[in-house]
C-alpha positions as a Python dict, from the first residue, in 0.01 Angstrom:
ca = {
    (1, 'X'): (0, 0, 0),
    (2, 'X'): (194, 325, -126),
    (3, 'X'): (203, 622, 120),
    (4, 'X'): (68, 920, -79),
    (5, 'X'): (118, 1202, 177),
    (6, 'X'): (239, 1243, 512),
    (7, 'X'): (169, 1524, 709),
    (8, 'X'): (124, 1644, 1102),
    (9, 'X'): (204, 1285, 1192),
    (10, 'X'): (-68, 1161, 962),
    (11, 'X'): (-23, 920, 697),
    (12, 'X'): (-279, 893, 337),
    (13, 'X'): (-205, 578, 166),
    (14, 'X'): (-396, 367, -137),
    (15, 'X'): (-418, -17, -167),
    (16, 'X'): (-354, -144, -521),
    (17, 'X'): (-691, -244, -682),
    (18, 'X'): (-870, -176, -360),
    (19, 'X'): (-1252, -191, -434),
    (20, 'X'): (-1494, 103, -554),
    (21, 'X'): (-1584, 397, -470),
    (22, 'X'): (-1226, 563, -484),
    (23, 'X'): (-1113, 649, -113),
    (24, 'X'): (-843, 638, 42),
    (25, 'X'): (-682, 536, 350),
    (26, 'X'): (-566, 797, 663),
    (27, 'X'): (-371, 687, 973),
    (28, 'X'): (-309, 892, 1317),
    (29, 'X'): (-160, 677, 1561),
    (30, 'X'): (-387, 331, 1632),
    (31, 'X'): (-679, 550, 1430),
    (32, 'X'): (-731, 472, 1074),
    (33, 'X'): (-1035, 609, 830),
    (34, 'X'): (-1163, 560, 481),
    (35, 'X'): (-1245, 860, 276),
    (36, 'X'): (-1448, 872, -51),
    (37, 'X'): (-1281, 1059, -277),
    (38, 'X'): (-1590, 1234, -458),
    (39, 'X'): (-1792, 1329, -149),
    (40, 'X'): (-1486, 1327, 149),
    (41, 'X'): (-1737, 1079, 301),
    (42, 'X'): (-1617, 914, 610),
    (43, 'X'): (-1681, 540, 496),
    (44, 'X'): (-1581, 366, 770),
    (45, 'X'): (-1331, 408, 1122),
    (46, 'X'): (-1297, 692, 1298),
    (47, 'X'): (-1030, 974, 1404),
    (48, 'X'): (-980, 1238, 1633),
    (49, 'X'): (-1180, 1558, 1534),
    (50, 'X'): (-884, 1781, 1478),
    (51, 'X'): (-677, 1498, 1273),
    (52, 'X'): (-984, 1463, 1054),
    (53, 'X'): (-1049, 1824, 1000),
    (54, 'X'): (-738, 1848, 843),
    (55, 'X'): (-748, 1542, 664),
    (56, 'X'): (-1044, 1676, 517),
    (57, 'X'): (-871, 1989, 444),
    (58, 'X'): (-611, 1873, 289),
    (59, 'X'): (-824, 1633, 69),
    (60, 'X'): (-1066, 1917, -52),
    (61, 'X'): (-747, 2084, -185),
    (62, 'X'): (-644, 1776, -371),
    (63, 'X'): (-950, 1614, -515),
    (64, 'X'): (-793, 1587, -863),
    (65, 'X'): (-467, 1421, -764),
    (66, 'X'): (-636, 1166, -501),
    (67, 'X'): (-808, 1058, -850),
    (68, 'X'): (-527, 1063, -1082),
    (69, 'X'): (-321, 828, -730),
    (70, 'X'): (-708, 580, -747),
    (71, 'X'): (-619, 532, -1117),
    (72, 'X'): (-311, 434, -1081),
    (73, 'X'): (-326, 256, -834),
    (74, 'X'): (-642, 80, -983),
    (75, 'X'): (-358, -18, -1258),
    (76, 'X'): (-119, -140, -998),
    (77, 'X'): (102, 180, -1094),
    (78, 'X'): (286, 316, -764),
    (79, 'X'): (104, 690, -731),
    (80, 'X'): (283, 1043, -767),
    (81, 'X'): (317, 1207, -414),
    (82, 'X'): (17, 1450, -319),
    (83, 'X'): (179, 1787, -125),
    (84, 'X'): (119, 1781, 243),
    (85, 'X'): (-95, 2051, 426),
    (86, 'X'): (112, 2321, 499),
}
């Protein structure tokens, strides 16, 4: 599973072929989440409330790549890196 981003001690990744809708995955510490990518829907776990606001943040900023990183990754391609939140 290819880390996309890493940022504030919070890691995105992608699983290769991982099943539909495009999400991905987000990591803080024993917490992990899945995120649509179209809607920033929380599909399933759960995070602290200021680890998710900014992975929500950061994932409204980068709608486009996350999709262009499912695609790939949907190929088994290894993803280009997504910018962190700065």
């Amino acid at each position: 599973m290819p880390t996309i981003c890493a940022f504030y001690g919070i890691l995105v990744r992608m699983y290769w072929r991982d099943h539909s809708p495009p999400h991905f995955h987000a990591l803080y510490g024993s917490y992990e989440i899945l995120v649509n990518v179209s809607t920033l829907e929380i599909l399933e776990g759960d995070f602290p409330r200021r680890a998710l606001a900014l992975v929500l943040e950061w994932a409204s900023l980068h709608r486009r790549e996350l999709m262009e990183a499912w695609e790939q990754c949907s190929r088994n391609q290894t993803p280009q890196p997504i910018a962190p939140l700065e």
